[in-house]
Each structure stands twice: as structure tokens, then as C-alpha cells.
C-alpha positions in Angstrom: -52.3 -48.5 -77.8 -49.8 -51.3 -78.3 -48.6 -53.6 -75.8 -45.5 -52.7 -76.1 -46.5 -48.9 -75.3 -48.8 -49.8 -72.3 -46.1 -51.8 -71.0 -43.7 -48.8 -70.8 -45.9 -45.8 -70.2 -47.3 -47.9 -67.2 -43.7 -48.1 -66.1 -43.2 -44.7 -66.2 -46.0 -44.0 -65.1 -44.9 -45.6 -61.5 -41.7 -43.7 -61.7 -39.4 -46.2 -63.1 -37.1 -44.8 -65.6 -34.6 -48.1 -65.8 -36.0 -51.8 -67.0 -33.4 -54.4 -67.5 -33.0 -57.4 -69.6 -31.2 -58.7 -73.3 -32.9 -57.9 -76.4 -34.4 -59.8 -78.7 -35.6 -59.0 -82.3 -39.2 -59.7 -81.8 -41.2 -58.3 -78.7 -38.0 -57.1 -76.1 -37.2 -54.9 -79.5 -40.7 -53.3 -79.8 -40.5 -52.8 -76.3 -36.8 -51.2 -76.1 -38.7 -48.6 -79.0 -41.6 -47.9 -76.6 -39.4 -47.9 -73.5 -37.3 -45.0 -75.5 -39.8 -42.7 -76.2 -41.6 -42.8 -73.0 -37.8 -42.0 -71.4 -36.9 -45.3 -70.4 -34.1 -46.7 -70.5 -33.3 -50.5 -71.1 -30.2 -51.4 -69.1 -28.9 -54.3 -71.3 -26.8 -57.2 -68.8 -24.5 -59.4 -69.3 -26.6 -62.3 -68.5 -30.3 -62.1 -67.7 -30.4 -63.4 -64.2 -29.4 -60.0 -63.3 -32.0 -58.3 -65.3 -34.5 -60.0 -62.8 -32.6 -59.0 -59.3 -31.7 -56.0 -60.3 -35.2 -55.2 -61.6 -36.4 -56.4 -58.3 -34.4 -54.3 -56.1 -34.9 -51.2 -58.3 -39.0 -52.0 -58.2 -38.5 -52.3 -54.5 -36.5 -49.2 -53.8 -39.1 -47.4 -55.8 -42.1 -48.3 -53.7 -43.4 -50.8 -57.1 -42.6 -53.3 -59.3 -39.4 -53.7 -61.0 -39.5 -55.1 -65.1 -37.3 -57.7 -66.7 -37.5 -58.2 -70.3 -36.2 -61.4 -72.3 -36.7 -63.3 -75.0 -38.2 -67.1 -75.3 -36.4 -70.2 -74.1 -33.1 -70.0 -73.1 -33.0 -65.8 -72.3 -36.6 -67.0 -69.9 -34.5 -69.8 -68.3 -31.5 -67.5 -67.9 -33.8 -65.4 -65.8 -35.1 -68.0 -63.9 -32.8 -68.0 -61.6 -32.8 -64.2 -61.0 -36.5 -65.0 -60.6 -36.0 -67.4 -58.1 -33.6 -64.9 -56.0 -36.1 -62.1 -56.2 -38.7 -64.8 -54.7 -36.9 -66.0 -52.2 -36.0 -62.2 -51.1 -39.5 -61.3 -51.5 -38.6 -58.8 -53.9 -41.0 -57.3 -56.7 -40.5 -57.9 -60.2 -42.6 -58.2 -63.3 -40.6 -60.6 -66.2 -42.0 -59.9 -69.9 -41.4 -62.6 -72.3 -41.8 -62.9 -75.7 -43.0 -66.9 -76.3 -43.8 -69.2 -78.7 -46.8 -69.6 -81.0 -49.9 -70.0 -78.0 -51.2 -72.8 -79.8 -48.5 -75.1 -81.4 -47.3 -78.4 -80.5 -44.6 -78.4 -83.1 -41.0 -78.1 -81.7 -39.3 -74.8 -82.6 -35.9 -73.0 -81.7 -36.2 -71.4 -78.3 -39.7 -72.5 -77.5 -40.1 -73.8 -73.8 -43.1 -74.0 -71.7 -42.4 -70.8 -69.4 -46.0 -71.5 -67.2 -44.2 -74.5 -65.8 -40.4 -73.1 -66.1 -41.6 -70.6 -63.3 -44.4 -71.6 -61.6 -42.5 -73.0 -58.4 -41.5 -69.0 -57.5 -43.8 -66.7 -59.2 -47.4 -65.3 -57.8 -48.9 -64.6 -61.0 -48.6 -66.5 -65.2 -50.3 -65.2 -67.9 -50.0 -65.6 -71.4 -51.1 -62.3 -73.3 -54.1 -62.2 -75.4 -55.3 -58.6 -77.2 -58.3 -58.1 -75.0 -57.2 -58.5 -71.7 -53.7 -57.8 -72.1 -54.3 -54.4 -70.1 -56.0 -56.0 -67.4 -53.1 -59.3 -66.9 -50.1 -56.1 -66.5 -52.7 -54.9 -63.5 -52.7 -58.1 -61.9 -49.3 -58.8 -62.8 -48.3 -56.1 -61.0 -50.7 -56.4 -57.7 -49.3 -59.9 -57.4 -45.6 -58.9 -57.2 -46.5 -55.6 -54.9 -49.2 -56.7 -52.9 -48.7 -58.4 -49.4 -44.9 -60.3 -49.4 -43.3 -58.8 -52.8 -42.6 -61.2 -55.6 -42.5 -62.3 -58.8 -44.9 -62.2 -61.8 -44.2 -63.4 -65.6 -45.9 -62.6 -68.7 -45.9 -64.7 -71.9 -46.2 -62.2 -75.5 -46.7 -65.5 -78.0 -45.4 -64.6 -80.9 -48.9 -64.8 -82.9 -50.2 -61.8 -80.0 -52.2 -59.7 -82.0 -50.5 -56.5 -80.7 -53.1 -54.1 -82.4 -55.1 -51.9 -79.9 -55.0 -53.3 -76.5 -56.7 -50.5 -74.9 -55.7 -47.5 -72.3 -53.0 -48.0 -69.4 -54.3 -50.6 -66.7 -55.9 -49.0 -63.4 -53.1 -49.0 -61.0 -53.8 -51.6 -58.2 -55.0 -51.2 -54.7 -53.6 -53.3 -52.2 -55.6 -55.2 -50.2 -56.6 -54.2 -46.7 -56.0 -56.6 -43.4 -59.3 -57.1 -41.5 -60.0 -56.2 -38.2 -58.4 -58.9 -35.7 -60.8 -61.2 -33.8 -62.1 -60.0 -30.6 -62.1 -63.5 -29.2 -58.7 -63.9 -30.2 -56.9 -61.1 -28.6 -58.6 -62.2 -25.5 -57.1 -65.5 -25.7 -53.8 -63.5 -26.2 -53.9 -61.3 -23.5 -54.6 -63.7 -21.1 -51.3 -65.7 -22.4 -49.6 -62.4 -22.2 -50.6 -61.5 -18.6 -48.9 -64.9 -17.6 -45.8 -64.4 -19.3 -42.6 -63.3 -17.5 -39.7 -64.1 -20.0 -41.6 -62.7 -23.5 -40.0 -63.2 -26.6 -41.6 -60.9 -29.7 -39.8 -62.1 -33.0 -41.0 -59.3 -35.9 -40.8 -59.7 -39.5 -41.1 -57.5 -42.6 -45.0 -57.6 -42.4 -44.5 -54.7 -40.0 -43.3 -52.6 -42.4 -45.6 -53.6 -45.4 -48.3 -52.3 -43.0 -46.4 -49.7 -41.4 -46.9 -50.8 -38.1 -43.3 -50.3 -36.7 -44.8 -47.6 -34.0 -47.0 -49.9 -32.4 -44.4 -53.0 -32.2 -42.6 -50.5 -30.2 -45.0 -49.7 -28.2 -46.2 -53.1 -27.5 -42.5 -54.1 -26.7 -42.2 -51.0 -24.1 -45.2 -52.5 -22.6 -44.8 -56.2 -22.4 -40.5 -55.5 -21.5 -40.8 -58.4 -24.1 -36.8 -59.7 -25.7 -37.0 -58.6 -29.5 -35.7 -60.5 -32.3 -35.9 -59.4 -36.3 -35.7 -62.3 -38.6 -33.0 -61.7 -41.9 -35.3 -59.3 -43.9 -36.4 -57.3 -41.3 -33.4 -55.2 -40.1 -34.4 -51.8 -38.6 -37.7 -52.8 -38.3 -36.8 -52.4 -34.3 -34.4 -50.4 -33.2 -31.4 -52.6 -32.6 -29.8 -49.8 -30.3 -32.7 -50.5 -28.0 -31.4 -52.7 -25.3 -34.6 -54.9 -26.0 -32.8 -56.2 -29.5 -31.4 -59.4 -28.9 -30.6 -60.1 -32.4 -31.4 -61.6 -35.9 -33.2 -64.9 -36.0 -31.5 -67.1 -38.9 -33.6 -70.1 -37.5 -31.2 -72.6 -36.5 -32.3 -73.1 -33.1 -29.1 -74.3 -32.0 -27.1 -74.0 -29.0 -25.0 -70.5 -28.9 -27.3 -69.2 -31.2 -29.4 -66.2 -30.1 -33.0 -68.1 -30.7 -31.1 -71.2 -29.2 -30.6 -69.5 -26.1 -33.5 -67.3 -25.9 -35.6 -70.4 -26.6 -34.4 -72.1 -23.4 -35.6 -69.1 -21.2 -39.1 -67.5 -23.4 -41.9 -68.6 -21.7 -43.9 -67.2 -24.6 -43.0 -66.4 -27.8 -45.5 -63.7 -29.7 -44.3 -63.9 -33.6 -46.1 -60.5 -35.3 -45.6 -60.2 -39.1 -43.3 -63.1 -39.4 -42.6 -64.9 -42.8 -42.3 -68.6 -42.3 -39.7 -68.5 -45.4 -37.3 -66.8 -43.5 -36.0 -69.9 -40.8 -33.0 -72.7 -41.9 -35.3 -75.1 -39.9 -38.9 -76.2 -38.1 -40.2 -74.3 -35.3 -38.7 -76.9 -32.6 -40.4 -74.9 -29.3 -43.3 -76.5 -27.2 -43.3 -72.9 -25.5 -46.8 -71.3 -25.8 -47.2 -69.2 -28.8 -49.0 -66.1 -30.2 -48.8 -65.2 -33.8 -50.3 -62.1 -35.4 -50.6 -62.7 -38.8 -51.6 -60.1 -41.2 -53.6 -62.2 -43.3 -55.9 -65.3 -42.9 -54.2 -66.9 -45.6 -51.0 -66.2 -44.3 -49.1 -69.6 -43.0 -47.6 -69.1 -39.6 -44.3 -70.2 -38.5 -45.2 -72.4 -35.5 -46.9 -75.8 -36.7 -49.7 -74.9 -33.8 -49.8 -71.6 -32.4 -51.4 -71.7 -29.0 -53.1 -68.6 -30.6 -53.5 -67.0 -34.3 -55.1 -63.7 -34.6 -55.4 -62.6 -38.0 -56.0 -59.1 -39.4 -54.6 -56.1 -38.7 -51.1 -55.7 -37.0 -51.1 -52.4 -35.9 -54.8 -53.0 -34.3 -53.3 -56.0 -32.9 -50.4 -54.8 -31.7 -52.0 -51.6 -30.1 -54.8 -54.2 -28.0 -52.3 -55.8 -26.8 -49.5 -53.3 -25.5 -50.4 -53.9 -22.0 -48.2 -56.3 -19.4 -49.1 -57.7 -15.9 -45.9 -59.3 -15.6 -42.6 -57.6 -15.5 -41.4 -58.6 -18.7 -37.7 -60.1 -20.0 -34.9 -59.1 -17.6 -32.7 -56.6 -19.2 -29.6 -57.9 -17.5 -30.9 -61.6 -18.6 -30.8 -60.1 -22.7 -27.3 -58.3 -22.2 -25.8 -61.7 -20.7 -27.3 -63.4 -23.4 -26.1 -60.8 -26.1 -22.3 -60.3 -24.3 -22.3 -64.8 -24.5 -22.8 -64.9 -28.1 -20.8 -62.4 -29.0 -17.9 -63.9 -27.6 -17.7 -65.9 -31.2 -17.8 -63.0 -33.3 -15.1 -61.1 -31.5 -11.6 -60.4 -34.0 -8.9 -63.0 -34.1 -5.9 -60.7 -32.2 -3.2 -63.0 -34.2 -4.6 -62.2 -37.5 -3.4 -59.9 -39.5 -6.5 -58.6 -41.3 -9.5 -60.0 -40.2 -13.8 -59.6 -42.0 -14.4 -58.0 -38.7 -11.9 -55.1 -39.3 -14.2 -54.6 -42.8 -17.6 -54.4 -40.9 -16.5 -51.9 -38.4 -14.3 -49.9 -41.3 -17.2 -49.8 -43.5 -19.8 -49.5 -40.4 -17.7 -46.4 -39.3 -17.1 -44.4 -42.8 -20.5 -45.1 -44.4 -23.3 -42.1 -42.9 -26.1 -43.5 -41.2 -28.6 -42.7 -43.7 -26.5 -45.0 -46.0 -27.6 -48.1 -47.6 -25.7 -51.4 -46.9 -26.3 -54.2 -50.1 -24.8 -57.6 -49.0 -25.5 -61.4 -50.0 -24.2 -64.5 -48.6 -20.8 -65.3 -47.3 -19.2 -66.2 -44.4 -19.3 -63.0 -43.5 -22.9 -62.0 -43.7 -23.3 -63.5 -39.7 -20.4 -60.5 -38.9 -23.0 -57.8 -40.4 -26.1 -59.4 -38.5 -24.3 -59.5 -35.1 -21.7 -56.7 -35.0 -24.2 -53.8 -37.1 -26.9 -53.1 -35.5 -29.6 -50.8 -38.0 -32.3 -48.6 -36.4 -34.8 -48.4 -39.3 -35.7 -51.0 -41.9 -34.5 -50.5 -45.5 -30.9 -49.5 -44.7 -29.6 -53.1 -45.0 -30.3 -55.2 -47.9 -28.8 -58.6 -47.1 -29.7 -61.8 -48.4 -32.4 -63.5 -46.1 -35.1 -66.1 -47.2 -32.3 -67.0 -50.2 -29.0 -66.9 -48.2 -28.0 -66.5 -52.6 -24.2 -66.2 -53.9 -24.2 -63.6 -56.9 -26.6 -60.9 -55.3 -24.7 -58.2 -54.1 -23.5 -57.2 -57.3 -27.0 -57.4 -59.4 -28.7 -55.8 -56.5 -26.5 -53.2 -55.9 -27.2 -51.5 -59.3 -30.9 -51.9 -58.5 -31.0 -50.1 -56.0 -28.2 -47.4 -56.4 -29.8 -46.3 -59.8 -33.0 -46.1 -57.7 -31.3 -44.1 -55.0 -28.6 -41.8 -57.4 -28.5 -39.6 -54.4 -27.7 -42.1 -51.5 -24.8 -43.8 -50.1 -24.8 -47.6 -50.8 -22.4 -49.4 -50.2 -21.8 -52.9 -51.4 -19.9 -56.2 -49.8 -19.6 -59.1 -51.3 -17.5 -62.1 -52.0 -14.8 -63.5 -54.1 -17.1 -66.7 -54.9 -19.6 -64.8 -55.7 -17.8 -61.7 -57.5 -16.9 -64.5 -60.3 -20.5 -64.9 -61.1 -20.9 -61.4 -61.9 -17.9 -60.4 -63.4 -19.7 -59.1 -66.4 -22.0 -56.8 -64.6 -18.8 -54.6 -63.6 -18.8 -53.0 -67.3 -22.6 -51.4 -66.4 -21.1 -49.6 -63.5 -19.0 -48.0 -66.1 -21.4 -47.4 -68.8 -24.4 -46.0 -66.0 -22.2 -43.6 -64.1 -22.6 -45.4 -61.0 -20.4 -44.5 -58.0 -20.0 -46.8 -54.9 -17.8 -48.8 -52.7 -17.6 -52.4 -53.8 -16.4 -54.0 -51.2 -15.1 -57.9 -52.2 -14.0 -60.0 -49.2 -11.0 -62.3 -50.9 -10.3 -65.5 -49.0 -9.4 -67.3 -51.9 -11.9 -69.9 -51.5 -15.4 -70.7 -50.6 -15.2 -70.2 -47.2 -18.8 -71.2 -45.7 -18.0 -74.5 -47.1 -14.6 -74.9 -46.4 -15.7 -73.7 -42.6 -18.9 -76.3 -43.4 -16.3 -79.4 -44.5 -13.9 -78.7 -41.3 -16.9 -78.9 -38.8 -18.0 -82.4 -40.2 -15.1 -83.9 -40.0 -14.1 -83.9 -44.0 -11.1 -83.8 -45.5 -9.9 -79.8 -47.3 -11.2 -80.9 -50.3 -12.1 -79.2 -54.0 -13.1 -75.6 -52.5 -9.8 -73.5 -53.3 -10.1 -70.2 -55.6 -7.3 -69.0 -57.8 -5.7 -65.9 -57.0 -8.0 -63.5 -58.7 -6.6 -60.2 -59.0 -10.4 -58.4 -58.6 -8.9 -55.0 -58.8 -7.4 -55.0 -61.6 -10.2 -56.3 -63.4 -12.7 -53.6 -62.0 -9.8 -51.4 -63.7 -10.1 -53.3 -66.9 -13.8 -52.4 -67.1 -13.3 -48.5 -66.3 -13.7 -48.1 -62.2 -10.8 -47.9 -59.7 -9.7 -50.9 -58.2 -7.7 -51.2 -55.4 -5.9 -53.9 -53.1 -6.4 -53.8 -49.3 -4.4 -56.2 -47.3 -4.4 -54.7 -43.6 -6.9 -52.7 -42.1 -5.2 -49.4 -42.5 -5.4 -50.0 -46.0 -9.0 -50.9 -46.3 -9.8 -47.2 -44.0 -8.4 -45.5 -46.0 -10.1 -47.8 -49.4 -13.4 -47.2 -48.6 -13.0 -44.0 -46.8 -11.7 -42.2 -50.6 -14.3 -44.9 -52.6 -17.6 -42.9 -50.7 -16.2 -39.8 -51.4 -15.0 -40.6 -55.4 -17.0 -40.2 -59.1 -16.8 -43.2 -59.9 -17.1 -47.3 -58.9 -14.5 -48.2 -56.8 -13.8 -51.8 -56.2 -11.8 -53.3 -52.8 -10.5 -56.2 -53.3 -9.9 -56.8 -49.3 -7.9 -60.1 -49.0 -8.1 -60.8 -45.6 -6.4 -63.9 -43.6 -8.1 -66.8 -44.5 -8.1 -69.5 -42.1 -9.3 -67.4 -39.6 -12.1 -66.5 -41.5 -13.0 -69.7 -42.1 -13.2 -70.5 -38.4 -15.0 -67.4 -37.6 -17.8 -68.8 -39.4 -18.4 -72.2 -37.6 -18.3 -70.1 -34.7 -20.9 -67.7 -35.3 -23.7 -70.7 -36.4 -22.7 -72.6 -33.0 -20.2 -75.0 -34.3 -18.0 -74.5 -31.3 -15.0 -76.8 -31.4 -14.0 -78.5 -28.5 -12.0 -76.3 -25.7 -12.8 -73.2 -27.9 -11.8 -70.4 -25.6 -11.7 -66.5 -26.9 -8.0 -65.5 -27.3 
């Protein structure tokens, strides 16, 4: 077979029916042809950044890797920052490319080095040659699926000899953890058995091995304090009065890992990606990390212990306690003092907390929330609480304007059948602008949900809190509804919350797209957000 036709019947082959990208007339062309017959369809974007994110999300929804196709040069560094977002939210994604001549050092139109383009957020590089072309998609793909998701690229030079290029590559096994130490867990349980205020912080390693019974059984038996860092929502029930909240890794002051820091006497860290934290580990607290692979780096510079291997076998050693674990009442006052900053301006008119809890009420809980970042995104970590993982898909390791939007069509053409539910901002609705025409063209129905304060309000919120002048951060009035309406979906103004109930309430239940365009009081927002990192002004008292 053909590259072009391996590529493809591979891809259907792992259930994906949807690969993303812009044409070109040389390789993305041969492989739009393949793609066809095998009954795929390429979903062409309006700019190829989303081709990667949304090829990510789809991969990821489907239990594989996502594809991106693009041409040389410019279309590849288009897609690197897509790339670079599905990277940083440990997504999945395969990028094809079709490159230059291998072997030419004469300048040509659109030839770029794509090795060294990408190499700072991809796993895997190769550039195809005819007889192991079958065998690089196989580790293409292992490299973006196996262990934390990412990204993979491959290079089709334009003098590939695309003749025979064999059968379809075996599909890939992933790789299993090892047995955990003896020794090591012995060191652990001993730290354990001394601990009284335990702090477990869990990642998304726990799900990758499917070791979400045994966290909960080792926090029923330890009465450890739980936190979830940004990409692993629902990975413990945050209805369990255990759940103290969602580690951003600021370790400040009236933050929840700020204040749980200054009471853990232990911290044990199972699954955690050292990606996801805004800063250093700053604790001299003992430490345990269970770490799912030896090569794995751990969060904390110097664990006082590191077992590696598996997480469930570790986790199911060590769900024993001598002490009596975190107070209860000790989390709840902790929980009930932080929340004080997120609670709803009563002088504002329409507030981002009267969105969450709209959006959090209509949506059914087997829905699918699709966020990125904003100075809302602390609202939906604090104020909606998930009980299993892959029901929130907010930005984490990126913290990335222009997600939402890419993402959502990922994963809602993955899902046809589900509720998703999409909330976003105005900054970054003006990135994606062009996307809103494929929610037309693909049939795709969901709530868009576009919080308008007319500016960029983490930074506005950020430039207050130093001291700086308002300065250079405005937005024009946009009216987003009536451009959703210009591209073929509803559109529709919310400015109080009565409005928005009602918005979202009749855009779950329609046929097609419907974007809110919620314009909510601004300065308030703005505030809301230095209050929910820990920048607490002076004499800050809750109305």
C-alpha cells in the first residue's frame, strides 16, 4: 500500500472517522483521496492551529491518537502552536507533513526545518522513508498515546518514494508499570503511620492506569485531605468531604495548597505531573511520591520517598493508617475560608458566577464541560465540583487562550451523542472566529457559552494588583451573536441572569450551535479574579 492509504486505513482502523487540517496539492491531497475512500472525512479549518487541538481532543475522546495534516513551512508552523497546546494539555495527536526534498540544502518556497520547528513539545520526529514508513506511524502513535498523551510529527519529503510501503503497522502496546519496590513502600508506611494532617495530591496518572478505586481506598484509610491538580478533575470525587480542591500551584496565601501547606505534615503526591504547577515545590514537609514510571520526574526537588511502578499496587500497600488522619472539620474551615473570595458580588448586576451555576444547573451530569483560560476558569475549579474524570476539559498544564473553541469540535464530533457544553471568552473568541463556520458546515449542536467583559480581564485584574496604570487591555464592543448568526447558528445576547437561564437552558435542548454572548458586569469580574489567586486587597471584606 501507499502511505497515504496506511495512513488512513490505520485511522480508521482506531475508530476515527474525522482528521483535520488545510490541504495542500502534494501529500495532504493524496491523503484527503485515501482518507475518502476509507470513510474519512478531512475537516478543513480555518487556520491549522486548530487542526492540531482539535485532532488532539477528538484522539483523546476516542481512547487514541488524533491526526493533523498540513503542508510544509508555513501550514507546519501554523500548527505549531496547536501542537504546542495539545503538549502542554497532554493531549494526543499525530501531525503529518508533507516537507521538503530530505536531502537539499538549496532554499525553496515553504521549506523549513520541521525536526527543530517542533522538537521543544513533541515525543516523537521522523522523517518518512519507504521502508520503514509503516513502522515510524507505529511509533508515532505509541509516543503520543502511551504514558502522558502528546504530540508526534511526521515529515513526507517530497522525493518519498510512496510506492509499496507495506501492510498497516501493528497497533501499539502500552507499556506496563513495574512492580513498586518492597523497600520503598516500607519507607512509606512508616512516614505514613506518623502522619496526622495527610495531604494526597492525585493527578491524571490515575486514570491512565485506572487506578481511581484504589486512591479511594487509600484516602478512606489514611482520612488523608485530597487535592486534584488542573487535569485531573473527577479523578476523586469532589462531593467527598475529603476534596479540598484543585492545586494550580501557586502556593500562596488564601490559596487552597497555600493553606493546606501550612497544616500537612505529609504530603503523598500519587500520579502527579510536575507540568501541571505555576511554581517550585516550596514545602520542606516530608514527602511521598508514587510515580508510575522510573523515568517519570516528580514534583518535589527531593521526595523524602519515591516509589516507582505500579499505582494501583502502590496505592493498595499502602491504604492502611495508624494515625487518625486530616480533621474533617479542619478541611471544611479550610474550604468555607477560601471560598469566601469566590462568593457573587450582590451589587452587580450579572456576575461569571451566575454563568457557572446556570450552566452547572441545566447541563445533565453525564455532560461534558470544554473550557480554556479566563478569568473565569478559577469560578469552574472552585464552585463545580466533578465526581469522575473526563467530564471537564479545562485548560491545565497550558492555562491557553483560543482552546475552547478548537477543542470543543474535537470532542463533540467524538461524542455526537453527549452534552458538551462550551465556555469561553471574548479574548479568546476573536482568535477563533473562523472556526464558527465548521459548526455550521458539521451539524454540530451545543451551547457556546462566551463570557464578554469587553477586555482582557486576567490582565486587567493582573495590572490593578501591581499597581499599574489601566492601560492598552480594552476590547471593542463585539457583537458575538450576531456574528455566530452570520455563519449559520443562533446567537443570542444575555445580559442578566434570567436571560442567560433561559439562553443555555433552550441552546441544550436546540439542532443546532447556539452561541451566548453573556456580557456580564465587568469590573467586578475583574476583581473576582485577583481574589480567587490570593491577591486580596487591603481591608477586603465579603459584602
Amino acid at each position: 500500500m501507499r502511505f497515504a492509504e496506511i495512513l488512513m486505513q490505520d485511522a480508521a482502523r482506531r475508530g476515527i472517522r474525522h482528521v483535520f487540517g488545510i490541504p495542500g496539492s502534494g501529500f495532504p491531497m493524496d491523503a484527503m483521496e485515501a482518507g475518502r475512500k476509507a470513510g474519512i472525512e478531512l475537516v478543513h479549518v480555518a487556520h491549522e492551529s486548530t487542526a492540531a487541538i482539535a485532532a488532539a481532543y477528538y484522539g483523546a475522546s476516542k481512547g487514541t491518537a488524533g491526526l493533523a495534516i498540513g503542508v510544509k513551512g508555513v501550514g507546519a508552523a501554523n500548527m505549531l502552536g496547536g501542537a504546542a497546546n495539545a503538549h502542554f494539555e497532554r493531549m494526543p495527536v499525530v501531525c503529518v507533513f508533507e516537507a521538503g526534498p530530505s536531502d537539499s540544502d538549496v532554499a525553496l518556497v515553504q521549506v523549513a526545518d520541521h525536526r527543530h520547528m517542533f522538537e521543544p513539545v513533541t515525543k516523537f520526529y521522523a522523517s518518512l522513508q519507504r521502508e520503514t514508513a509503516s513502522r515510524s506511524l507505529s511509533e508515532a502513535i505509541a509516543a503520543a498515546t502511551h504514558d502522558r498523551p502528546g504530540v508526534s510529527v511526521l515529515d513526507v519529503p517530497s522525493d518519498f518514494d510512496d510506492g509499496d510501503c507495506g501492510d498497516l503497522p501493528l497497533l501499539p502496546k502500552q507499556r506496563e508499570p513495574q512492580a513498586p519496590e518492597v523497600d520503598m513502600l516500607a519507607r512509606a508506611r512508616e512516614l505514613i503511620e506518623k502522619s496526622h494532617h495527610p495531604v494526597v495530591i492525585t493527578g491524571a496518572d490515575i486514570v491512565r492506569e485506572g487506578a481511581e478505586h484504589a486512591l479511594r481506598q487509600f484516602v478512606d484509610a489514611t482520612g488523608a485531605a485530597v487535592m486534584v491538580t488542573m487535569e485531573a478533575r473527577g479523578v476523586f470525587p469532589e462531593s467527598d468531604p475529603r476534596w479540598a480542591g484543585v492545586l494550580v500551584g501557586s502556593y500562596v496565601d488564601r490559596s487552597v495548597e497555600g493553606e493546606l501547606g501550612t497544616r500537612a505534615d505529609l504530603f503523598i503526591l500519587a500520579g502527579v505531573d510536575s507540568l501541571m504547577t505555576h511554581a517550585p515545590w516550596p514545602y520542606e514537609t516530608p514527602t511521598i511520591e508514587l510515580v508510575q514510571h522510573a523515568d517519570y520526574r516528580t514534583m518535589s526537588p527531593n521526595p523524602g520517598v519515591r516509589v516507582d511502578g505500579s499505582l494501583t499496587d502502590s496505592l493498595s500497600d499502602l491504604a492502611y493508617s495508624e494515625g487518625g488522619g486530616f480533621p474533617l472539620e479542619e478541611i471544611d474551615e479550610i474550604k468555607d475560608d477560601i471560598l469566601r473570595y469566590f462568593t457573587r458580588p450582590k451589587a452587580a448586576t450579572f456576575t461569571v458566577q451566575d454563568v457557572v451555576s446556570s450552566v452547572h444547573a441545566a447541563l445533565p451530569s453525564d455532560g461534558i464541560v470544554v473550557s480554556e483560560t479566563g478569568a473565569f476558569v478559577r469560578m469552574l475549579e472552585h464552585l463545580w465540583p466533578f465526581d469522575e474524570p473526563g467530564h471537564y476539559l479545562g485548560t491545565s498544564g497550558g492555562r491557553t487562550m483560543g482552546l475552547m473553541i478548537p477543542a470543543a469540535i474535537g470532542t463533540k464530533l467524538a461524542n455526537p451523542d453527549a452534552n458538551v457544553v462550551g465556555i469561553g471568552a471574548d479574548g479568546s473568541m476573536l482568535m477563533r472566529f473562523g472556526e464558527l463556520e465548521l459548526f455550521a458546515r458539521l451539524n454540530i449542536a451545543m451551547p457556546l457559552v462566551i463570557v464578554n467583559d469587553r477586555a482582557l480581564g486576567t490582565m486587567k485584574s493582573r495590572q490593578k494588583s501591581r499597581g499599574m496604570q489601566e492601560y492598552g487591555l480594552d476590547i471593542a464592543a463585539v457583537d458575538f451573536a450576531a456574528v455566530a448568526r452570520a455563519c449559520g447558528l443562533n446567537g443570542v445576547v444575555a445580559e442578566t441572569p434570567e436571560q442567560f437561564s433561559e439562553a443555555i437552558e433552550a441552546a441544550l435542548v436546540s439542532d443546532r450551535t447556539t452561541l451566548i454572548d453573556a456580557r456580564i458586569d465587568p469590573q467586578p469580574y475583574w476583581d473576582s479574579f485577583a481574589l480567587s489567586i490570593g491577591a486580596i486587597p487591603d481591608g477586603w471584606t465579603p459584602e
